[in-house]
C-alpha positions, 0 to 999 in steps of 0.5 A: 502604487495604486493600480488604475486598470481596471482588467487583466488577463488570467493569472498564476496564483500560489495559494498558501494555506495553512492548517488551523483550529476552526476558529482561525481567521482566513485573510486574502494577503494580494501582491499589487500589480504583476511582472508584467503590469509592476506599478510604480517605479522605486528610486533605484529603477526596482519595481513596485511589484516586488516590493510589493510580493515581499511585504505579503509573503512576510505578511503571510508567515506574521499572519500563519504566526498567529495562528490565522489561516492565509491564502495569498495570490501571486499574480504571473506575468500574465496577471488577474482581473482586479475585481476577480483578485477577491473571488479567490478565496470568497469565504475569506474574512478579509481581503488586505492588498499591498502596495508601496507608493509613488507621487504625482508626476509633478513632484517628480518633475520637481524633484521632491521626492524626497519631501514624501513617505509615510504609508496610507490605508484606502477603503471604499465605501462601495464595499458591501461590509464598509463598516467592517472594512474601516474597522480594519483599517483603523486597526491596521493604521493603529499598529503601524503607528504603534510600530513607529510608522507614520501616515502620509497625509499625500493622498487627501491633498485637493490635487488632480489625481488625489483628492482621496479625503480621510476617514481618520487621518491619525491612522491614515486611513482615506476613502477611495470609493473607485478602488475596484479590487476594494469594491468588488469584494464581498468580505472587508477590504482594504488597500495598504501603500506601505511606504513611498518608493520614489523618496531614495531614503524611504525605499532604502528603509522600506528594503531592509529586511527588518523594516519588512518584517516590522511591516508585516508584524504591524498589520497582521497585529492589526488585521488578526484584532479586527476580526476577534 
């Protein structure tokens, strides 16, 4: 789920970089959250975090795979400043941070979670490169749906908490102009909630390794097209 702090101490990071001809693409791949600070809670009690940390490494080796240059931060218990996360590697072309989703808490209360899946594809238009940034994730939201994902239409509902209007609801990509890890970037950023944890059939799916893989194919596809 979206993270809503706004600063964290220092971290750990595990920089993978690979070896490419001069014209590769270099993408910024951030696992959302830390251990310590680990986002939402799935339907089995897991953390959002690892969630989180396996979709980007499998999102790195989609990305290495065509021949993209990756750096990506995987934050230690002691975590990383939210608008710092892009500073990394600041020459990169695109900044991509994954998340996996929960719902407000009175669904939950509800017991609805079962009535919520789908991914969703934030930018702000705080962005220096907004144009570029929504290219991308109409890109990103394009191959999801081409790899049989769907987008969630959750986030655009005029709730508490919400309220986050789309830019192109077919892709599903929102608007979220206070995202400071998207803000703070001076290269294209964009936010990725994969899928919504908290329904137990959805994060069944979103476990399997060859929904992984599937996830990761999709947005490397599309991040990598956006940047030709």
């Amino acid at each position: 789920m979206i993270g809503r702090r706004r600063h964290l101490p220092s971290c750990a990071l595990l920089m993978l970089c690979c070896a490419l001809p001069a014209r590769a693409a270099h993408i910024l791949v951030d696992v959302g959250h830390t251990p310590g600070q680990s986002g939402a809670r799935a339907a089995s009690g897991r953390a959002e975090y690892l969630y989180n940390r396996d979709l980007a490494a499998a999102l790195a080796r989609a990305l290495a795979a065509l021949g993209d240059r990756v750096t990506r931060i995987v934050p230690g218990e002691d975590g990383i400043a939210l608008a710092a996360r892009p500073a990394v590697a600041p020459d990169a072309d695109l900044f991509v941070s994954i998340h996996h989703d929960s719902i407000q808490p009175r669904y939950i209360d509800a017991g609805r979670q079962g009535e919520f899946a789908g991914y969703s594809v934030f930018v702000s238009m705080r962005n220096p490169q907004p144009v570029r940034s929504l290219r991308c994730a109409q890109a990103i939201g394009e191959a999801l749906r081409e790899a049989g994902e769907h987008p969630s239409a959750y986030h655009a509902e005029p709730i508490a908490g919400e309220n986050r209007p789309f830019l192109d609801r077919r892709r599903g990509v929102h608007r979220y102009d206070g995202l400071v890890v998207l803000h703070s970037a001076r290269m294209p950023a964009v936010l990725i909630e994969a899928g919504v944890i908290v329904n137990p059939a959805e994060e069944a799916r979103l476990a399997q390794p060859k929904t992984i893989r599937g996830l990761a194919t999709a947005i490397a596809r599309g991040a990598h097209a956006c940047l030709d």
